[in-house]
ChimeraX commands (.cxc) that place a marker at each C-alpha (Angstrom):
marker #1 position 0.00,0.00,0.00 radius 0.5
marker #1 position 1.41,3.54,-1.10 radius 0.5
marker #1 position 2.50,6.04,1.91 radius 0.5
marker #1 position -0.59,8.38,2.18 radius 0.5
marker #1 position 1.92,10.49,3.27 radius 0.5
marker #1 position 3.68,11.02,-0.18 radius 0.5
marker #1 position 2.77,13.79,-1.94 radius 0.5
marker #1 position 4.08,12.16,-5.03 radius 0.5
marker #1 position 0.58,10.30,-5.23 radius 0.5
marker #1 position -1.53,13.53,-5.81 radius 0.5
marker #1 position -1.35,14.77,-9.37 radius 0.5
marker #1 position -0.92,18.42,-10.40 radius 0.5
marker #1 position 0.59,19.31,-6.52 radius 0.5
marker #1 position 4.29,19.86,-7.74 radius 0.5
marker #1 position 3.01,22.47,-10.66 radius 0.5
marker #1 position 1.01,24.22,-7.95 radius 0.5
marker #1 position 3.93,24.11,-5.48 radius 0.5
marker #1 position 6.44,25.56,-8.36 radius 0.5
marker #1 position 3.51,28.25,-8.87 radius 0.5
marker #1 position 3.41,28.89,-5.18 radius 0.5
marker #1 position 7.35,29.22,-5.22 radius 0.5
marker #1 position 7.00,31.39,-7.95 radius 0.5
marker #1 position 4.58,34.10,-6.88 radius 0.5
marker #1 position 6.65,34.03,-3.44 radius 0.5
marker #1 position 10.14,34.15,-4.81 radius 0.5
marker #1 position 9.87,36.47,-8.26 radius 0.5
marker #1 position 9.77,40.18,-6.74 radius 0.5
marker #1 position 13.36,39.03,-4.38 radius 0.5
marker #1 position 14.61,37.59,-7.77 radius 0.5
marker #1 position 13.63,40.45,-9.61 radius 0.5
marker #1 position 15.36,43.12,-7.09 radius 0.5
marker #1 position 18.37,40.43,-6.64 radius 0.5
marker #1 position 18.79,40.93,-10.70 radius 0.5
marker #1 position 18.12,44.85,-11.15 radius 0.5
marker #1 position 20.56,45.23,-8.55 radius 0.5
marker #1 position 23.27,44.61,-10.98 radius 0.5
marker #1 position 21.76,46.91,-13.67 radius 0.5
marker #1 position 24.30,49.80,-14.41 radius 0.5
marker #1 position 21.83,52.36,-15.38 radius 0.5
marker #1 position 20.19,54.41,-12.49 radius 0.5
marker #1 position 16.86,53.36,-13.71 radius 0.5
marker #1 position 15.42,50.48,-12.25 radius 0.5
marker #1 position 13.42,49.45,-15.16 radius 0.5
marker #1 position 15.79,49.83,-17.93 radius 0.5
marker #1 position 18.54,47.62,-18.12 radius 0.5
marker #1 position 21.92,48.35,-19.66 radius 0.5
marker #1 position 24.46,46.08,-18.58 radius 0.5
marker #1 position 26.03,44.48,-15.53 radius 0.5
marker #1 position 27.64,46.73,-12.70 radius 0.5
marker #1 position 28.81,46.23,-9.06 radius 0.5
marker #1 position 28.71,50.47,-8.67 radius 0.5
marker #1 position 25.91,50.00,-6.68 radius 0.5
marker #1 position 26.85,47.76,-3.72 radius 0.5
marker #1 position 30.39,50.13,-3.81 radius 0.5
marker #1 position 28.31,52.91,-3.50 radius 0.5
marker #1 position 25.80,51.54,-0.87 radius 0.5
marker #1 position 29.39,50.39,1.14 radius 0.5
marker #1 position 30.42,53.60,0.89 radius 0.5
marker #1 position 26.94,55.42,1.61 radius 0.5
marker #1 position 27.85,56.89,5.26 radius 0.5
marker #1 position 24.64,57.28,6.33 radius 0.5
marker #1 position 23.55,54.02,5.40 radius 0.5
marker #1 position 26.55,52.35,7.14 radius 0.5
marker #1 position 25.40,54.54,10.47 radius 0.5
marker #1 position 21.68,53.00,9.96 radius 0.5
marker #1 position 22.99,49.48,9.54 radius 0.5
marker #1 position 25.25,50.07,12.86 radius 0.5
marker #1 position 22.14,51.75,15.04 radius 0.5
marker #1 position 19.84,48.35,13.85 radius 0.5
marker #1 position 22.36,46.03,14.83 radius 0.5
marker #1 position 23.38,47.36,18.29 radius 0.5
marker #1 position 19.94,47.65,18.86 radius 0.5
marker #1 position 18.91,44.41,18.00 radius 0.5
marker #1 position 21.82,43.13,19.86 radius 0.5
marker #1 position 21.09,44.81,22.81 radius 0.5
marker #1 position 17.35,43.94,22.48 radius 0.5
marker #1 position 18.06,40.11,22.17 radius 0.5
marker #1 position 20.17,39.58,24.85 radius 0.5
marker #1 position 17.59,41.31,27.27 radius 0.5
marker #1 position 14.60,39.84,25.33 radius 0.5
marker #1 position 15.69,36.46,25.54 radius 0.5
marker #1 position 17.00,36.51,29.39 radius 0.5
marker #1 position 13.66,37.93,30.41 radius 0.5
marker #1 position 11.92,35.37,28.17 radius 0.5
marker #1 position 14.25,32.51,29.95 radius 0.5
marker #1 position 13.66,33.70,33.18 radius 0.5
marker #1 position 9.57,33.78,32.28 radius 0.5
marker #1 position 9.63,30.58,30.85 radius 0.5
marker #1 position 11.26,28.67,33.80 radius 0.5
marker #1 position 8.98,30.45,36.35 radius 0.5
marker #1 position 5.59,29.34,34.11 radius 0.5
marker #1 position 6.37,26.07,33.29 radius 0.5
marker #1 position 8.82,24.72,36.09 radius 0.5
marker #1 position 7.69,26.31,39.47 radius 0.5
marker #1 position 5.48,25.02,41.40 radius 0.5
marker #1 position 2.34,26.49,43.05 radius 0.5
marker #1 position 2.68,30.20,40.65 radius 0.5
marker #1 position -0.88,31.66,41.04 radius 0.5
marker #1 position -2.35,33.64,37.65 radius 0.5
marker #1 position -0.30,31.28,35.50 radius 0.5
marker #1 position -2.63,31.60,31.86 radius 0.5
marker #1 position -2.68,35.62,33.00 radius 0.5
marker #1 position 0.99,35.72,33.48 radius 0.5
marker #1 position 1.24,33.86,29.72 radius 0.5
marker #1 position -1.14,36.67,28.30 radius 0.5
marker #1 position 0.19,39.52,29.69 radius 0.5
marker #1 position 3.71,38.25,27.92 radius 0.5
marker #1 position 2.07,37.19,24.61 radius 0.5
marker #1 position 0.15,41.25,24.61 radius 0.5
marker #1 position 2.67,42.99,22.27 radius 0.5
marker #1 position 1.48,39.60,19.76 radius 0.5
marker #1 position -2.52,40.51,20.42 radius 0.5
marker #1 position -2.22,44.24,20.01 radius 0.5
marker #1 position -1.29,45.71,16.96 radius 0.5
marker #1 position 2.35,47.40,16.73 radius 0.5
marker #1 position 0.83,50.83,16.13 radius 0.5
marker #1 position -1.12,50.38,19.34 radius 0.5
marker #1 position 1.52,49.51,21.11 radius 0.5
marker #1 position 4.34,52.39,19.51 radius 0.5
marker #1 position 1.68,54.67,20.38 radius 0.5
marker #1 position 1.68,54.00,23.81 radius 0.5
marker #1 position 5.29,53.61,24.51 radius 0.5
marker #1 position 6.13,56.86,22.73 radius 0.5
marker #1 position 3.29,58.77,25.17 radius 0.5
marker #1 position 4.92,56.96,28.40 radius 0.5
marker #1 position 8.25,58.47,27.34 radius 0.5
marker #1 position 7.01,61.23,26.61 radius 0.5
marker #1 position 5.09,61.72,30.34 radius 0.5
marker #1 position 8.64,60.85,32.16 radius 0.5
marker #1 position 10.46,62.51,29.92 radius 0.5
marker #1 position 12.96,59.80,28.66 radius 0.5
marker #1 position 14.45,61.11,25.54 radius 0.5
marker #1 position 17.66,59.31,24.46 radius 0.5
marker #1 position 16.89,57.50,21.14 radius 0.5
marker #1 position 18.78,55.21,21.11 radius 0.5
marker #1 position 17.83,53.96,24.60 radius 0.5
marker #1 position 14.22,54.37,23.65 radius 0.5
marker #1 position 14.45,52.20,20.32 radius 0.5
marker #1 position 16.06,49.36,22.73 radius 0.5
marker #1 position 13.66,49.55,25.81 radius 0.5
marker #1 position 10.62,49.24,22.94 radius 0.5
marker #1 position 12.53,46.41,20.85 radius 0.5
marker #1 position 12.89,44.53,23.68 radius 0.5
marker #1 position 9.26,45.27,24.41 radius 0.5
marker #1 position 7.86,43.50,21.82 radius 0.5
marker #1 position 10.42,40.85,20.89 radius 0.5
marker #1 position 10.20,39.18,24.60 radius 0.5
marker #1 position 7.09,37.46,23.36 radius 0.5
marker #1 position 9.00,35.88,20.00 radius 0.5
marker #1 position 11.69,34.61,22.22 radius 0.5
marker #1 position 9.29,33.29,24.97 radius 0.5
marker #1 position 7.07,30.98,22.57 radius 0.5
marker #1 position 10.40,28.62,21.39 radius 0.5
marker #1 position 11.88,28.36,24.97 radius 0.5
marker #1 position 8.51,27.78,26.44 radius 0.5
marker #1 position 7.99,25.28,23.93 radius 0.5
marker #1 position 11.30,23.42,24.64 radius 0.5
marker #1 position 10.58,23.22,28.18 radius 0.5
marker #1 position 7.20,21.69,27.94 radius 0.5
marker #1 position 8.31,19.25,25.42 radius 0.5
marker #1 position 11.43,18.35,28.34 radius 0.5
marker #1 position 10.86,15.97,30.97 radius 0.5
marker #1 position 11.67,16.61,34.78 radius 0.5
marker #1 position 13.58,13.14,34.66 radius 0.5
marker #1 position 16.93,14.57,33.89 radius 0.5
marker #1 position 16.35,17.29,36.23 radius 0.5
marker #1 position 15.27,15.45,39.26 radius 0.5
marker #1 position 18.28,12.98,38.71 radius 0.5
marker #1 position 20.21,15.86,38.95 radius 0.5
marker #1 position 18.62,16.84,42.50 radius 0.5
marker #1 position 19.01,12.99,43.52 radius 0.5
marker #1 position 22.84,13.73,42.98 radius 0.5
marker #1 position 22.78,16.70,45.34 radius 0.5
marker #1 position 23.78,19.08,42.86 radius 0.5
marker #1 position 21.70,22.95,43.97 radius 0.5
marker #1 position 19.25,24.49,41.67 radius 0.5
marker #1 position 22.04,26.64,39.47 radius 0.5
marker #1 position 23.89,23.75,38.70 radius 0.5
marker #1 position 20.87,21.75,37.74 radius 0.5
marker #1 position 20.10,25.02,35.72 radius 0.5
marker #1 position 23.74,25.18,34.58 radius 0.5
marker #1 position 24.42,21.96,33.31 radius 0.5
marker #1 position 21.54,19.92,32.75 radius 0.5
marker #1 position 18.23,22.60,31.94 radius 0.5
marker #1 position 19.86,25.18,30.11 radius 0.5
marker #1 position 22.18,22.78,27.54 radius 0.5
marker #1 position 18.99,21.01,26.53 radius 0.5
marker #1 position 16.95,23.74,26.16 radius 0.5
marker #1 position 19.67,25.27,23.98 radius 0.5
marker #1 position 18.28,24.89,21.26 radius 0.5
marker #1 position 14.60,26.60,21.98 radius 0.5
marker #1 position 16.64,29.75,23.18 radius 0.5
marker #1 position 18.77,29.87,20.21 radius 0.5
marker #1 position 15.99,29.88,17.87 radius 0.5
marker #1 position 14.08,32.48,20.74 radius 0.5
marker #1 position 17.15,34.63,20.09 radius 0.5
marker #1 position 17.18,34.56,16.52 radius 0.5
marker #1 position 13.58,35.51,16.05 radius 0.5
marker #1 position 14.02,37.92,18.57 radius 0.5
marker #1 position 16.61,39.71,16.33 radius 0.5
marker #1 position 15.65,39.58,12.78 radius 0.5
marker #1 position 11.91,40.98,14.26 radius 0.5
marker #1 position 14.16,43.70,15.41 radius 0.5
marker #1 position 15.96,44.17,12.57 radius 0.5
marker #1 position 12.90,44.25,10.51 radius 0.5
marker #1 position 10.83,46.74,12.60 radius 0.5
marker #1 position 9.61,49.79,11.28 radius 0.5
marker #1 position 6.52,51.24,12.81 radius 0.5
marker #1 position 8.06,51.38,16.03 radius 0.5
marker #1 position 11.41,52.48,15.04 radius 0.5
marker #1 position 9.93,55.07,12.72 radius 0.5
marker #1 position 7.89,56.42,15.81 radius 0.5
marker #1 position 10.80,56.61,18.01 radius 0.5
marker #1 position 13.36,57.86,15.23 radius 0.5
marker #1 position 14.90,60.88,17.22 radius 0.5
marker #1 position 18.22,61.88,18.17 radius 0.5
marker #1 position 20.37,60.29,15.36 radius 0.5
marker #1 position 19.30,57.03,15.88 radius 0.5
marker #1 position 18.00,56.03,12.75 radius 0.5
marker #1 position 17.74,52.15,12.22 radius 0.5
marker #1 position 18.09,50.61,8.62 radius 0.5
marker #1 position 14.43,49.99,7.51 radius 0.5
marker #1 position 13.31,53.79,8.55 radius 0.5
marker #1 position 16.48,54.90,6.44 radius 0.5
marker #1 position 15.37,52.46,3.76 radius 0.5
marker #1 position 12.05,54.16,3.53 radius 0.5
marker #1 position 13.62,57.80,3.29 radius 0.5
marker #1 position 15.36,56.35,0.31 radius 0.5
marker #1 position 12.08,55.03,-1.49 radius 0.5
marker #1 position 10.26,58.02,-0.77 radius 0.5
marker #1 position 13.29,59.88,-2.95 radius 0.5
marker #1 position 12.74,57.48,-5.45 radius 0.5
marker #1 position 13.76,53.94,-6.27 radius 0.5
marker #1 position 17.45,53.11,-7.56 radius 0.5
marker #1 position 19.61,50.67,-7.84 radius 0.5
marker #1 position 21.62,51.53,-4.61 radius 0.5
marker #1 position 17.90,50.75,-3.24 radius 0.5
marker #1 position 17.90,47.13,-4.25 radius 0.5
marker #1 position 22.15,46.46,-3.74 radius 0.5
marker #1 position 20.97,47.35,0.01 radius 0.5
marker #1 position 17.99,44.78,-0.32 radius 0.5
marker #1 position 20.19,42.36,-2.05 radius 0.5
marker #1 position 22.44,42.54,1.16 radius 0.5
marker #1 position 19.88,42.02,3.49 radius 0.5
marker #1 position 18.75,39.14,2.24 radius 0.5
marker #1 position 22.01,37.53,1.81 radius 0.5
marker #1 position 23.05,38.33,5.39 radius 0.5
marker #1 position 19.17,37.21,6.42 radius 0.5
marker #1 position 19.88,33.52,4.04 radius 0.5
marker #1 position 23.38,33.42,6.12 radius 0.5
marker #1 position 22.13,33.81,9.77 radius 0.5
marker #1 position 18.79,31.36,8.88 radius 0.5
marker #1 position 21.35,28.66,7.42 radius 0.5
marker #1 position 23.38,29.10,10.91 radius 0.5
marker #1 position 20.87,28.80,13.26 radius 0.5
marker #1 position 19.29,25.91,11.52 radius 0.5
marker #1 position 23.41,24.46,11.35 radius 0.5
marker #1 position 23.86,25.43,15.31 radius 0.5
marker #1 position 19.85,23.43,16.13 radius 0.5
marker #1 position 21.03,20.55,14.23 radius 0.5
marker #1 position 24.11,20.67,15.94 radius 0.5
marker #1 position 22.77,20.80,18.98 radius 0.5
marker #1 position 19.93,18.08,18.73 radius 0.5
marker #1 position 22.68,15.47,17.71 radius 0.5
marker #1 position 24.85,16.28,20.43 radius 0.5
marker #1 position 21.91,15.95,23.24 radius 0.5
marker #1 position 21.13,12.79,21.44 radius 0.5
marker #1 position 24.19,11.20,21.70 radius 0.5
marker #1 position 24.92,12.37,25.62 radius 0.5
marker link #1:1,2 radius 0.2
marker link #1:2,3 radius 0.2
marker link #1:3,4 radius 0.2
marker link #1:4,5 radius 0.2
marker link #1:5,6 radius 0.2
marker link #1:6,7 radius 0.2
marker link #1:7,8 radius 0.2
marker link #1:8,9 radius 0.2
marker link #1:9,10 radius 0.2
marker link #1:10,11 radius 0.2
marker link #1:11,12 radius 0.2
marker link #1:12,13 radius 0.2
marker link #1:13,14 radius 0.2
marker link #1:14,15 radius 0.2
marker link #1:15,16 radius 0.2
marker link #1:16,17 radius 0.2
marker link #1:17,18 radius 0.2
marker link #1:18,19 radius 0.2
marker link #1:19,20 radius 0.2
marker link #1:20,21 radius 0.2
marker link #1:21,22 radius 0.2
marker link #1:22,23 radius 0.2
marker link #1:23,24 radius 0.2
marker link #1:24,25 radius 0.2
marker link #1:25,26 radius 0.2
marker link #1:26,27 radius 0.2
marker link #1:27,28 radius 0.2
marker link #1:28,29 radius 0.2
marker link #1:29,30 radius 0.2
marker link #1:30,31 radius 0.2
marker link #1:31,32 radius 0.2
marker link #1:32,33 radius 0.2
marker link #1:33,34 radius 0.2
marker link #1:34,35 radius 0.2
marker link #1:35,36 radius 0.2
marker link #1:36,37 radius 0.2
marker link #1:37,38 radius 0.2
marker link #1:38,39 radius 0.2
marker link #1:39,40 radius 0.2
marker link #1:40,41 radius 0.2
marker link #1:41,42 radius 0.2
marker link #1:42,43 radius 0.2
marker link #1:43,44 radius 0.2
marker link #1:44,45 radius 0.2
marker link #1:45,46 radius 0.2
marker link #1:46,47 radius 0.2
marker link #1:47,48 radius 0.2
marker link #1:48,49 radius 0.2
marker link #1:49,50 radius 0.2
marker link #1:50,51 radius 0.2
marker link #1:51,52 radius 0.2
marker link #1:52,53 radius 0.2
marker link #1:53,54 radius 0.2
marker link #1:54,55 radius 0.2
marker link #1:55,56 radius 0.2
marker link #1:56,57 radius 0.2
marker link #1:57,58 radius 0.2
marker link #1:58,59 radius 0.2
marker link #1:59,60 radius 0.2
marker link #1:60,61 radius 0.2
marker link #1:61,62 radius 0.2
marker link #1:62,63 radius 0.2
marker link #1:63,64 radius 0.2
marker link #1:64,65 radius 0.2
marker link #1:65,66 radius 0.2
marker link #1:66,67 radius 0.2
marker link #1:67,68 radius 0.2
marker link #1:68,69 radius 0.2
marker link #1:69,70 radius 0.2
marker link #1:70,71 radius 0.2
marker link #1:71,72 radius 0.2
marker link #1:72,73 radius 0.2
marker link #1:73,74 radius 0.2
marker link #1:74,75 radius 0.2
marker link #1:75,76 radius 0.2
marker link #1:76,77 radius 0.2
marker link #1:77,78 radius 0.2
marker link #1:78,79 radius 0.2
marker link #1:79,80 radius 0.2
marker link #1:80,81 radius 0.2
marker link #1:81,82 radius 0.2
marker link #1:82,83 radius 0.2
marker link #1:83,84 radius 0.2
marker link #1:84,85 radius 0.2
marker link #1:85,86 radius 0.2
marker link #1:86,87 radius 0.2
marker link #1:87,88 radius 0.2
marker link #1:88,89 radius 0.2
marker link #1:89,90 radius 0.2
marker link #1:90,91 radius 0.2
marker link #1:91,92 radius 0.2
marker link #1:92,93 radius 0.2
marker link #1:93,94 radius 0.2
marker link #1:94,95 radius 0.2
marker link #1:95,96 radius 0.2
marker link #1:96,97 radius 0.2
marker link #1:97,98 radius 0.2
marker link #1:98,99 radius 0.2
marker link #1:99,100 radius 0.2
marker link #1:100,101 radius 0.2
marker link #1:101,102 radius 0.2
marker link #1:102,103 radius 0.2
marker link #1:103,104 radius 0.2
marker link #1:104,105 radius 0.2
marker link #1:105,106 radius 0.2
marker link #1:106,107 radius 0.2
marker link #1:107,108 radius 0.2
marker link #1:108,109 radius 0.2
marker link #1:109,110 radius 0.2
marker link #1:110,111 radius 0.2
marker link #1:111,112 radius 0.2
marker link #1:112,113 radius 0.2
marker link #1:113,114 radius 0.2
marker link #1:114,115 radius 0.2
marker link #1:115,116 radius 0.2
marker link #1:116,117 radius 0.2
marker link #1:117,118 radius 0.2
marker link #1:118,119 radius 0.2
marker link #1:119,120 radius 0.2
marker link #1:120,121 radius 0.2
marker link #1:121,122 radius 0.2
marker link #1:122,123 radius 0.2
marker link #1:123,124 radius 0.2
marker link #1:124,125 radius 0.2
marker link #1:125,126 radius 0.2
marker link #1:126,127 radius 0.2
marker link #1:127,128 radius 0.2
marker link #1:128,129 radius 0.2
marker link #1:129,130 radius 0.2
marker link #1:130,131 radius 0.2
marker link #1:131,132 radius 0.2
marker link #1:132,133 radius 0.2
marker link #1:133,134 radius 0.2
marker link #1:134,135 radius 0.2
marker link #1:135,136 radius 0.2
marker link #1:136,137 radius 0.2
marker link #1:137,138 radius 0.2
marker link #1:138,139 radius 0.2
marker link #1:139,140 radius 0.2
marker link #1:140,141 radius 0.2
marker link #1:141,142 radius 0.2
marker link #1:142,143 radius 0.2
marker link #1:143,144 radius 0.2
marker link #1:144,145 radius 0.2
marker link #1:145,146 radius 0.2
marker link #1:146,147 radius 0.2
marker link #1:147,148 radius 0.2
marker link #1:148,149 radius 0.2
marker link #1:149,150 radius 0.2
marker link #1:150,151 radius 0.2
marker link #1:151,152 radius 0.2
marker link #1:152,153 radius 0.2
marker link #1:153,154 radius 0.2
marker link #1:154,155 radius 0.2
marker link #1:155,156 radius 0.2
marker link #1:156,157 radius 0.2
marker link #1:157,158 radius 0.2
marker link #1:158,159 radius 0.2
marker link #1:159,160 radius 0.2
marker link #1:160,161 radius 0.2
marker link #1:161,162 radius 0.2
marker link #1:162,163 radius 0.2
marker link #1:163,164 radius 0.2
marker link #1:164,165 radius 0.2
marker link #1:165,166 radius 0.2
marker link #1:166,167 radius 0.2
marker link #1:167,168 radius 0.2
marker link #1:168,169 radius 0.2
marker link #1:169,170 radius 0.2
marker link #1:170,171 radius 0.2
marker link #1:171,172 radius 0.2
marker link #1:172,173 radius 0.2
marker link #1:173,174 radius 0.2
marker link #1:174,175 radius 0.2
marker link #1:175,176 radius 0.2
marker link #1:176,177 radius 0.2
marker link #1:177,178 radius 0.2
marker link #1:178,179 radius 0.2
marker link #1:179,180 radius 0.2
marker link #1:180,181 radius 0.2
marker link #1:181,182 radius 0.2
marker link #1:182,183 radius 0.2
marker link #1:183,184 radius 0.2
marker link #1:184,185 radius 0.2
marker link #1:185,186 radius 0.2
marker link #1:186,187 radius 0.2
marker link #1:187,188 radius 0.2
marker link #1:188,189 radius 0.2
marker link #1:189,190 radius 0.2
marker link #1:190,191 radius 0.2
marker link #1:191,192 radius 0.2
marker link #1:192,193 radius 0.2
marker link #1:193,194 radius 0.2
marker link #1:194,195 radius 0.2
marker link #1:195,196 radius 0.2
marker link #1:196,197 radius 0.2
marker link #1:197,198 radius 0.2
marker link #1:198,199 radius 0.2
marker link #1:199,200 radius 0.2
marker link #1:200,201 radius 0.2
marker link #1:201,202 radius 0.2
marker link #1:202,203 radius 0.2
marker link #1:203,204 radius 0.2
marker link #1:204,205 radius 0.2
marker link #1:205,206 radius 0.2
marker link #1:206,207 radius 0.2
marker link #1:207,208 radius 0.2
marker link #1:208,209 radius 0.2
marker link #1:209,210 radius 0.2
marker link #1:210,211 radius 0.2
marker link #1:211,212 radius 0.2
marker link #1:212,213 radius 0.2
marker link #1:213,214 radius 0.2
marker link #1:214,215 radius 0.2
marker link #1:215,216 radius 0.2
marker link #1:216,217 radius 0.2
marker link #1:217,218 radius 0.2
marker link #1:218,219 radius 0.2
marker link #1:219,220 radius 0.2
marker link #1:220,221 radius 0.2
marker link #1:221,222 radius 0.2
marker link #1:222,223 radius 0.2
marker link #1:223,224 radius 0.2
marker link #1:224,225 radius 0.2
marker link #1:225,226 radius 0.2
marker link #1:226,227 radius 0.2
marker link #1:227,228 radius 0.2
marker link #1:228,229 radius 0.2
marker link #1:229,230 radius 0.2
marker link #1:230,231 radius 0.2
marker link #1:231,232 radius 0.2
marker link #1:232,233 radius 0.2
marker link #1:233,234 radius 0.2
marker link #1:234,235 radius 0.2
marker link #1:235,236 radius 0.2
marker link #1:236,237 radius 0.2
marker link #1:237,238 radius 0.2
marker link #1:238,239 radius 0.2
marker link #1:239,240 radius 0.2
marker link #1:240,241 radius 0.2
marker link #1:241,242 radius 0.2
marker link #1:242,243 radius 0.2
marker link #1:243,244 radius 0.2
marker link #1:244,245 radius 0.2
marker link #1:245,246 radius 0.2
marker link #1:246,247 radius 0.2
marker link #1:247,248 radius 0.2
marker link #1:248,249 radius 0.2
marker link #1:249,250 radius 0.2
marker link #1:250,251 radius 0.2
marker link #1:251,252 radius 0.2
marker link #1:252,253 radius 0.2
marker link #1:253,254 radius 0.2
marker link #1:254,255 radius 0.2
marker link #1:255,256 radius 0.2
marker link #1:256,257 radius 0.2
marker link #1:257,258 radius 0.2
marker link #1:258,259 radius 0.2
marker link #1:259,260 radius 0.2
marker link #1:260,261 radius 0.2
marker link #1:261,262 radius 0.2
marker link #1:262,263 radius 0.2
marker link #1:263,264 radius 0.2
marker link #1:264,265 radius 0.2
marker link #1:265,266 radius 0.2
marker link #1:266,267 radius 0.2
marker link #1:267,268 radius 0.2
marker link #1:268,269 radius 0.2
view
């Protein structure tokens, strides 16, 4: 009897799929290839050039946008996914923790309300106490709204771990931090990682907030992005999209390398 499983038994699914691919993939193919177009129209093609990656390298301003969105999505991650962790382990390991399913919604809010809603209110609670450093403000509200992003994975990891590992460890007499230390945290690894990484390409790709907040110098890369299309679109434009999405392929294809990694290696222990 065939696997009901394969999708090789149901006819006209791989021309749908290609479709599918298609319609996704085309417009990032399309900017990938204009990117190389030497003339300064996007729509006219009239040879192959690299001016346009020298020129966004050399762009100043962009380089100063690219440096403000990843120190603040640095910064955000590291404090997203540590108050994610610590969330996480209180929720699903403690005992006895009253309001738990409250606790889990209040955490999940910034993925219920919608961004604007919640830009709107952190730029009026600055505003009231009068906190006006950019660049502070862009990380406090990044790390706002990524939390949630990082909490889902590591939650998930720990409710898919058993205690037995755990509670061998407390048979052994080793305290709660080394428990933490050496048994929790390396097989939960993996769910944090992958927490992290979310945490930081949301970052990276947020705009309504950062747009809100823009003060002070501290403009991140997709608010400078949109200055640039609303001067008109180039082919600097799509040499700085091209870039993204390289450096976006090369961080998914290392944290799926680093999971892997890390599976196999909990396996085998």
């Amino acid at each position: 009897m065939a696997n009901r499983t394969d999708v090789r038994r149901y006819r006209g699914l791989g021309p749908f799929a290609a479709l599918f691919f298609l319609w996704l993939y085309l417009p990032i193919l399309v900017v990938i290839i204009y990117s190389f177009n030497e003339n300064r129209l996007v729509s006219v093609w009239s040879g192959f050039s690299l001016k346009w990656y020298a020129a966004a390298l050399q762009n100043q301003n962009l380089m100063n946008a690219v440096k403000t969105s990843l120190s603040v999505a640095a910064i955000a991650t590291i404090a997203a996914t540590a108050i994610a962790l610590m969330a996480a382990l209180v929720l699903v390991r403690a005992k006895g923790v009253k309001f738990r399913r409250l606790s889990e919604t209040i955490i999940n809010l910034p993925l219920i309300l919608p961004e604007i809603v919640l830009s709107v209110a952190v730029l009026i609670l600055f505003s009231q106490i009068g906190f006006s450093n950019g660049f502070l403000k862009l990380v406090v509200a990044h790390t706002t709204f990524c939390t949630p992003f990082a909490f889902l994975p590591i939650r998930a990891r720990l409710q898919g771990m058993e205690m037995d590992f755990e509670e061998a460890s407390a048979d052994l007499y080793a305290g709660k931090w080394t428990t933490f230390q050496r048994v929790t945290l390396p097989l939960i690894a993996p769910g944090v990682f992958a927490g992290a990484m979310l945490a930081f390409v949301i970052s990276m790709d947020d705009f309504i907030t950062s747009n809100m907040l823009n003060s002070g110098g501290a403009t991140t890369l997709p608010v400078y992005i949109f200055g640039l299309i609303k001067q008109g679109t180039t082919p600097e434009l799509n040499a700085i999209s091209t870039i993204i999405i390289l450096v976006s392929l090369l961080v998914a294809a290392l944290a799926l390398f680093i999971q892997s990694r890390g599976g196999g290696s909990m396996i085998d222990d």
